[in-house]
N, C-alpha and C positions, 0 to 999 in steps of 0.2 A: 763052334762054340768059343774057342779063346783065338779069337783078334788079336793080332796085334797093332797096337794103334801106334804111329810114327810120327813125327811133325816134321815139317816141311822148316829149311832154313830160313823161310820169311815167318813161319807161326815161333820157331825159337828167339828169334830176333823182336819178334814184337811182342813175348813171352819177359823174355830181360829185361827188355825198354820200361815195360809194364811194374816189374819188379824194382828196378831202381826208382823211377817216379814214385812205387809207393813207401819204398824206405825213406824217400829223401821227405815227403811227404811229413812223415809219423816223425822223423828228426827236426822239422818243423815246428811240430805241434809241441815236442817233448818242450822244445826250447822256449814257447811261447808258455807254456806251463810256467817252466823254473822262472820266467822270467816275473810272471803274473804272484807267484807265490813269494819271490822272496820283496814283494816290493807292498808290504800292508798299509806302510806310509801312503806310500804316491794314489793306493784304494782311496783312504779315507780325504786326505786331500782332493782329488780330482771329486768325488762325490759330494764335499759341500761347494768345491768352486761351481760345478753345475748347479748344484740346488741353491745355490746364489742367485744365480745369472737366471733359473726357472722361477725363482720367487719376488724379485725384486722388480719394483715397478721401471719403467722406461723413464720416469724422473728421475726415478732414487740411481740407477747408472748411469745417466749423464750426470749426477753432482757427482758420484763418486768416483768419474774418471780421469778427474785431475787431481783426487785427492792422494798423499801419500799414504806408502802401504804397508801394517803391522810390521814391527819388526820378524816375528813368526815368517811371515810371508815373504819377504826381504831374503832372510834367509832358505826360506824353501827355493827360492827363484837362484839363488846363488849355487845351490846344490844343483836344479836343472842346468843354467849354465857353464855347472863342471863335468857334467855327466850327459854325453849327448845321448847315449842308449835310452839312460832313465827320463831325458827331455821326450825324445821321437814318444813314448809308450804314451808319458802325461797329455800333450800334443793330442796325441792318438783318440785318447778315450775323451778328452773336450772337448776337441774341434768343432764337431759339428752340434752339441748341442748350443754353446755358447753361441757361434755362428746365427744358428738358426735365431736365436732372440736377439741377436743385435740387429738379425735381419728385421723383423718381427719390428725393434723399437728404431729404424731408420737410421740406425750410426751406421751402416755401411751399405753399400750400393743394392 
């Protein structure tokens, strides 16, 4: 009736291994959290630059690629290039939609 159950120094070891992968995991997420919450700015920004680049015709983004850029915008791009954390995150969540419709209207390969 009462077994005693023992593990072997390779089930302990791959018992650990298991354990730290998932702390380090969940310290991961925690940080991709704070980092998503304290940044409401960079939400609403990245959200109309995408709905920009989704709503606007493949004419209307080639005139407006050499045109100069709100001062608003100016100054957001200067925050990104003081702050490379907050650049990589903005970077992050446009890339690929932007990407896709330049592919879409032929301005890159």
């Amino acid at each position: 009736m009462g077994q005693i159950f023992t593990f072997s120094e390779k089930e302990k070891t791959m018992t650990r291994t298991l354990c730290v992968l998932v702390l380090a995991l969940a310290l991961l997420l925690a940080g991709a959290a704070v980092t998503v919450a304290q940044h409401p700015l960079l939400d609403r920004v990245a959200g109309k630059v995408i709905q920009k680049y989704q709503q606007s015709t493949c004419e209307q983004l080639w005139q407006q690629k050499g045109e100069p850029k709100p001062e608003m915008e100016q100054e957001f791009i200067q925050l990104l290039q003081s702050d490379p954390q907050l650049r990589t995150e903005f970077i992050n969540r446009v890339a690929a939609p932007i990407a896709n419709r330049l592919f879409e209207c032929g301005m890159i390969p």
